[in-house]
DRENPA-3360 file (N, C-alpha, C; in nm, 2 decimals, always signed):
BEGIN
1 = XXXXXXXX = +6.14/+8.83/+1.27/+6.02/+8.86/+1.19/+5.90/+8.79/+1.25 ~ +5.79/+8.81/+1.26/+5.67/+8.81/+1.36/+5.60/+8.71/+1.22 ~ +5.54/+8.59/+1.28/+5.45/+8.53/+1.20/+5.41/+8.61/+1.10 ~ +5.30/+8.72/+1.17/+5.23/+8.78/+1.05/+5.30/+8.89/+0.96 ~ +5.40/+8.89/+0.96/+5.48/+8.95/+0.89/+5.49/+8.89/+0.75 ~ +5.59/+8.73/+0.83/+5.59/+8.66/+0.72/+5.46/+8.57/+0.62 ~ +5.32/+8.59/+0.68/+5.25/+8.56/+0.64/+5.21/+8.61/+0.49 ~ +5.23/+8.77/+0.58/+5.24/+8.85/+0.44/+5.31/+8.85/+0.28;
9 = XXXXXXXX = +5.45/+8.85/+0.32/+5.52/+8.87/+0.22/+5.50/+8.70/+0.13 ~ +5.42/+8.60/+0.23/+5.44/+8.47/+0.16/+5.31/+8.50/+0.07 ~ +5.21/+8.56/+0.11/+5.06/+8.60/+0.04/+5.12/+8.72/-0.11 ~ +5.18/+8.78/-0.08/+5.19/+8.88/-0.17/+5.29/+8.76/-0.28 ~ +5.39/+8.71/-0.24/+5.45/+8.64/-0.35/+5.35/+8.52/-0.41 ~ +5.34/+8.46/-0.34/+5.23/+8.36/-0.37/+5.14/+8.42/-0.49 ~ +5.08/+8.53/-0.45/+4.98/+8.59/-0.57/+5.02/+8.66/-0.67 ~ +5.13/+8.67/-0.66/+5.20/+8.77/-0.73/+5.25/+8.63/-0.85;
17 = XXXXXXXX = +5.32/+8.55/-0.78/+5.34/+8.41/-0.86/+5.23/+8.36/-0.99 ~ +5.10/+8.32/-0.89/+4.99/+8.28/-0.94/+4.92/+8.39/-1.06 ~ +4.92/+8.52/-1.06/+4.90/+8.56/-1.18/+5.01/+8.56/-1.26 ~ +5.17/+8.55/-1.25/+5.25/+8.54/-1.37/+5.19/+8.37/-1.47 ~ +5.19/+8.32/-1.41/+5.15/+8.17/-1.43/+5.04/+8.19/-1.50 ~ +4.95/+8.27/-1.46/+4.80/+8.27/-1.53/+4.78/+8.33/-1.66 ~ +4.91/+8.46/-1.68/+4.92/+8.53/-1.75/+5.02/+8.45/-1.90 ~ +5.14/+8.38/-1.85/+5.20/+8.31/-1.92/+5.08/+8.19/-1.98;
25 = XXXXXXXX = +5.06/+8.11/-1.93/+4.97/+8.00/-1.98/+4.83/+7.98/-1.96 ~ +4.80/+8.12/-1.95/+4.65/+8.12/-1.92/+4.54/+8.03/-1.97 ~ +4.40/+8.08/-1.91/+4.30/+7.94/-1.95/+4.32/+7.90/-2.05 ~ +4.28/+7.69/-2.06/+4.28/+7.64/-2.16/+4.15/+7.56/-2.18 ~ +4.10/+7.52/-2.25/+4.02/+7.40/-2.24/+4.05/+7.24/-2.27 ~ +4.13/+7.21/-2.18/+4.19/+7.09/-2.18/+4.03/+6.96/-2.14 ~ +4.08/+6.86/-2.27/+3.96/+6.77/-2.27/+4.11/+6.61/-2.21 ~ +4.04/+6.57/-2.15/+4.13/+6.42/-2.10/+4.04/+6.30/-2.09;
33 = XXXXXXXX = +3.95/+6.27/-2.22/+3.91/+6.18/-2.28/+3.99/+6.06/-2.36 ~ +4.01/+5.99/-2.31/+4.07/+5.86/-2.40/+4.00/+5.76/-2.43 ~ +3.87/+5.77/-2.35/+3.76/+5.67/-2.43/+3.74/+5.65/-2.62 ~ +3.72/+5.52/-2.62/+3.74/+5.51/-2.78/+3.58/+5.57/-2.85 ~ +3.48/+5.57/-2.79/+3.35/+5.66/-2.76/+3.36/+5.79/-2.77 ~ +3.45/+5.85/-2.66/+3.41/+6.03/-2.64/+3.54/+6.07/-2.79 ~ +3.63/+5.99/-2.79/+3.72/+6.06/-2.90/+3.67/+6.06/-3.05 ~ +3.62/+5.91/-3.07/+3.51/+5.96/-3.20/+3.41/+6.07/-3.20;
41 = XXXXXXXX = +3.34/+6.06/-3.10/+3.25/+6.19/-3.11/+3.27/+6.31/-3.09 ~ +3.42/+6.37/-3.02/+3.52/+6.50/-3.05/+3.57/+6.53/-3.17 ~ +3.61/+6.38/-3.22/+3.67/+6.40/-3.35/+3.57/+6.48/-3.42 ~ +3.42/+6.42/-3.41/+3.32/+6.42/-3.55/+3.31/+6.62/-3.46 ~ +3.38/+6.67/-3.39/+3.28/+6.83/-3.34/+3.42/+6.89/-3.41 ~ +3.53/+6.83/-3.44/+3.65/+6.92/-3.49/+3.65/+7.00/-3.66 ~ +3.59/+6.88/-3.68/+3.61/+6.93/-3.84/+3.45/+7.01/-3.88 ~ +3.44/+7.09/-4.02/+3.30/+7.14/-4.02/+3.24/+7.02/-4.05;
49 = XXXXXXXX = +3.11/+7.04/-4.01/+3.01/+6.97/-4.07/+2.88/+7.00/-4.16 ~ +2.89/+6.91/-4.24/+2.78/+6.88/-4.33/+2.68/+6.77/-4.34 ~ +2.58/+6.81/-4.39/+2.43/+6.74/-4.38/+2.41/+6.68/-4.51 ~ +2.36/+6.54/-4.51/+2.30/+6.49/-4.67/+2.15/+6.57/-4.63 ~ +2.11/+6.51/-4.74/+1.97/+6.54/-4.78/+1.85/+6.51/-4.70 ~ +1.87/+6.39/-4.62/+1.77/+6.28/-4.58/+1.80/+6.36/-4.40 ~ +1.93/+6.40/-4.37/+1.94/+6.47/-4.23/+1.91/+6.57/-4.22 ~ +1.99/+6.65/-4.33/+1.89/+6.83/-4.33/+1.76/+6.84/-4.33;
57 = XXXXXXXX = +1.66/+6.70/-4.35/+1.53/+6.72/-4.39/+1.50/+6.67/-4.25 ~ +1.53/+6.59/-4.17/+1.55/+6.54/-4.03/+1.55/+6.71/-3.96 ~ +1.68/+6.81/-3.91/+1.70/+6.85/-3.88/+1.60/+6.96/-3.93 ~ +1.52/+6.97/-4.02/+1.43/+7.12/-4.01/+1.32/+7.05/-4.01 ~ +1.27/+6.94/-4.00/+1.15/+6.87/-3.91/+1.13/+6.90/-3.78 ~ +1.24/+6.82/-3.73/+1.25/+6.82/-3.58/+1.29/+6.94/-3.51 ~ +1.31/+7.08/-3.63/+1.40/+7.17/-3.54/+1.51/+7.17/-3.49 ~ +1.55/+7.08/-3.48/+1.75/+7.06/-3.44/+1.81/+7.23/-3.44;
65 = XXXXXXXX = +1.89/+7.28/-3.37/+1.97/+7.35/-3.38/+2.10/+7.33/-3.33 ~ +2.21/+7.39/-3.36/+2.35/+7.31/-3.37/+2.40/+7.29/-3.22 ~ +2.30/+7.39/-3.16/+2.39/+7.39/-2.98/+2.31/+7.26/-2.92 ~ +2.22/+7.19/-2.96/+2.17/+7.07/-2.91/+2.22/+6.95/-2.98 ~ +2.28/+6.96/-3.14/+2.36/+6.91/-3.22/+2.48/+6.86/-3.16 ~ +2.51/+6.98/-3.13/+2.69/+6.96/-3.06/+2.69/+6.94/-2.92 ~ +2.60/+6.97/-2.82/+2.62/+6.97/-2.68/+2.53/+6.84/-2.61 ~ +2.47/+6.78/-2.72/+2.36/+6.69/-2.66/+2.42/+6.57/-2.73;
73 = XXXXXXXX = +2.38/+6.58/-2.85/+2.34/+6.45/-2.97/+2.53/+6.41/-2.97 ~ +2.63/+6.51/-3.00/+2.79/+6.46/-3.05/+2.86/+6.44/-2.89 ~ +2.77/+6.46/-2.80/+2.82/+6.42/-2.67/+2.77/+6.32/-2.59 ~ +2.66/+6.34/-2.58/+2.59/+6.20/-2.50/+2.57/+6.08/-2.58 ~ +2.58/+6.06/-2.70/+2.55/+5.99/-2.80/+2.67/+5.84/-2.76 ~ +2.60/+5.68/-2.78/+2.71/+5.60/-2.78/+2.73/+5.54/-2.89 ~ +2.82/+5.56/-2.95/+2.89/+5.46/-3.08/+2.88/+5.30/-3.07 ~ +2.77/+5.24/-3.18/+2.73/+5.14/-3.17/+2.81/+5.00/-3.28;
81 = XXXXXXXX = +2.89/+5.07/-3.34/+2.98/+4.98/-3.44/+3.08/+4.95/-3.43 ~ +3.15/+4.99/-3.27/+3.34/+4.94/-3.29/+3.38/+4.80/-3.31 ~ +3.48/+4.78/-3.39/+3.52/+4.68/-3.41/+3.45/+4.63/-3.53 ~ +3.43/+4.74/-3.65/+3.39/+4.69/-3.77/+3.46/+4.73/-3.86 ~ +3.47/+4.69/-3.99/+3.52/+4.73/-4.08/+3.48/+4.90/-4.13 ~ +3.34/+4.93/-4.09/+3.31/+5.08/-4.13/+3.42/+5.15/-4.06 ~ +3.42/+5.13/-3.91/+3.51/+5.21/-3.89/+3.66/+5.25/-3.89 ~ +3.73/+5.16/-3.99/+3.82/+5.14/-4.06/+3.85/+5.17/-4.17;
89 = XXXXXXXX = +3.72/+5.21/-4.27/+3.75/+5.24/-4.38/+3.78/+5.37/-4.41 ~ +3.87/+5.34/-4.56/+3.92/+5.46/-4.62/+3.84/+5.51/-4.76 ~ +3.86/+5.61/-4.76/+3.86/+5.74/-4.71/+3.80/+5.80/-4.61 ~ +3.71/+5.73/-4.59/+3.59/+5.80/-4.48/+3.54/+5.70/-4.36 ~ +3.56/+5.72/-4.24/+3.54/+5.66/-4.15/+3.33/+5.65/-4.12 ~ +3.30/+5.52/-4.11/+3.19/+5.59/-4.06/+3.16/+5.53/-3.93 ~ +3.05/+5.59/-3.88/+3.03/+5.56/-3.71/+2.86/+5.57/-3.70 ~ +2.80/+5.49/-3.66/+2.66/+5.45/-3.60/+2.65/+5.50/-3.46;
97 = XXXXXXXX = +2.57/+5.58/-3.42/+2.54/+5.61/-3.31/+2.40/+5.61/-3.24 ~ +2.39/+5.60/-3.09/+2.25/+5.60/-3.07/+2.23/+5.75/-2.94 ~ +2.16/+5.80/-3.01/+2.10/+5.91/-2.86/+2.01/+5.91/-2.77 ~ +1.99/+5.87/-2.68/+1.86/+5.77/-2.60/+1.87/+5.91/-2.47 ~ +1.84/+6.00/-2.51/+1.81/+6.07/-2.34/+1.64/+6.11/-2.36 ~ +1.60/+6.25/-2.33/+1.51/+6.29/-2.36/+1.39/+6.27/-2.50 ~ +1.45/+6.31/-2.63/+1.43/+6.24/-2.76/+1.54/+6.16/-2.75 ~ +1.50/+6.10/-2.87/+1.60/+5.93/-2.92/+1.59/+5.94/-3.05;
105 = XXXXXXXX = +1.72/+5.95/-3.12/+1.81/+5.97/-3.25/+1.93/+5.89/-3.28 ~ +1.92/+5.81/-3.38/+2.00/+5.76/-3.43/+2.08/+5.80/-3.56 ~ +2.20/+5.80/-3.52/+2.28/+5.90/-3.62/+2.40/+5.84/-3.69 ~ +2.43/+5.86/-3.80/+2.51/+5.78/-3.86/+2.63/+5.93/-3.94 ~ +2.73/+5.88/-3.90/+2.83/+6.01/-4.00/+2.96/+5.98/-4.01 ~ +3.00/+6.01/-4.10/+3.13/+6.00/-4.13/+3.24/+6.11/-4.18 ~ +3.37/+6.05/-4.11/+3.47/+6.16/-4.08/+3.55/+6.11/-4.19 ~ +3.59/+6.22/-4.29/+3.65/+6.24/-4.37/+3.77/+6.34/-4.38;
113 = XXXXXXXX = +3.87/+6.33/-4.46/+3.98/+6.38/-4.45/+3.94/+6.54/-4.41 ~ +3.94/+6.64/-4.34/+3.90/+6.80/-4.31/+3.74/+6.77/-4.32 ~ +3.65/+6.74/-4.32/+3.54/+6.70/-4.27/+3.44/+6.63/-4.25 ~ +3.32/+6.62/-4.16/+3.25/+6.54/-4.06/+3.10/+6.52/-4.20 ~ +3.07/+6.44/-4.22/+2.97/+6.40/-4.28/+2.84/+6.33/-4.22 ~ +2.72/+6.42/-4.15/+2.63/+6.35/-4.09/+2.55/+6.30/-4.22 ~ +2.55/+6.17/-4.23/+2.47/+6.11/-4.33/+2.29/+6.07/-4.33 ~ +2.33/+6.07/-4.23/+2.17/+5.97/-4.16/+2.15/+6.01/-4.01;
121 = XXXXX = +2.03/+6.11/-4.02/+1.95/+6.15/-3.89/+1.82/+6.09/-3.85 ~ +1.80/+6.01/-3.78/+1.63/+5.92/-3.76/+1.58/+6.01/-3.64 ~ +1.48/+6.01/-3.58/+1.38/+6.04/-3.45/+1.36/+5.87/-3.48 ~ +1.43/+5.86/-3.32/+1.34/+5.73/-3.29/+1.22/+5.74/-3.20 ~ +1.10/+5.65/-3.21/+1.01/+5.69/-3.13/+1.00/+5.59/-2.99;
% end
């Protein structure tokens, strides 16, 4: 059998392989975060969220919409209280955060049993 013979039949199984595989366990969105930072702030995008009073009124000031909520502020944001009692407490965990990129927001929320409680939304200047 002639190299390109066998080049062949190794290309056709090969691909033939690679879509059973793709087809069996196709795309996932696997996140491999174990920072104690990006997991709080995954945690706080899993459950729904809700707004007090004082951040809803934040959020239709400033215009906030959820894809800069979720992709900006619950991502880039660094958790400024580990190693305190807030973030230990029961029932509701809460977490201090700061957003310092473009605008700068400081955000405070808390994760409760099936949901995310943003309490406190600032514009910092």
């Amino acid at each position: 059998m002639t190299f390109w013979k066998r080049l062949r039949f190794y290309m056709i199984g090969a691909s033939l392989g690679l879509c059973i595989v793709l087809v069996f366990f196709g795309p996932k969105a696997v996140q491999c975060s174990y920072f104690p930072n990006s997991r709080a702030l995954e945690e706080a995008k899993i459950y729904p969220i809700t707004f007090s009073e004082s951040a809803a009124a934040t959020v239709d000031a400033d215009k906030i919409d959820s894809v800069f909520l979720f992709n900006e502020i619950l991502k880039k944001s660094k958790i400024t209280n580990f190693g305190t009692e807030e973030v230990r407490a029961t029932p509701c965990r809460v977490y201090r955060a700061e957003y310092r990129e473009a605008k700068s927001y400081d955000l405070v929320y808390e994760i409760c049993k099936k949901k995310t409680v943003i309490t406190e939304l600032k514009k910092v200047n």
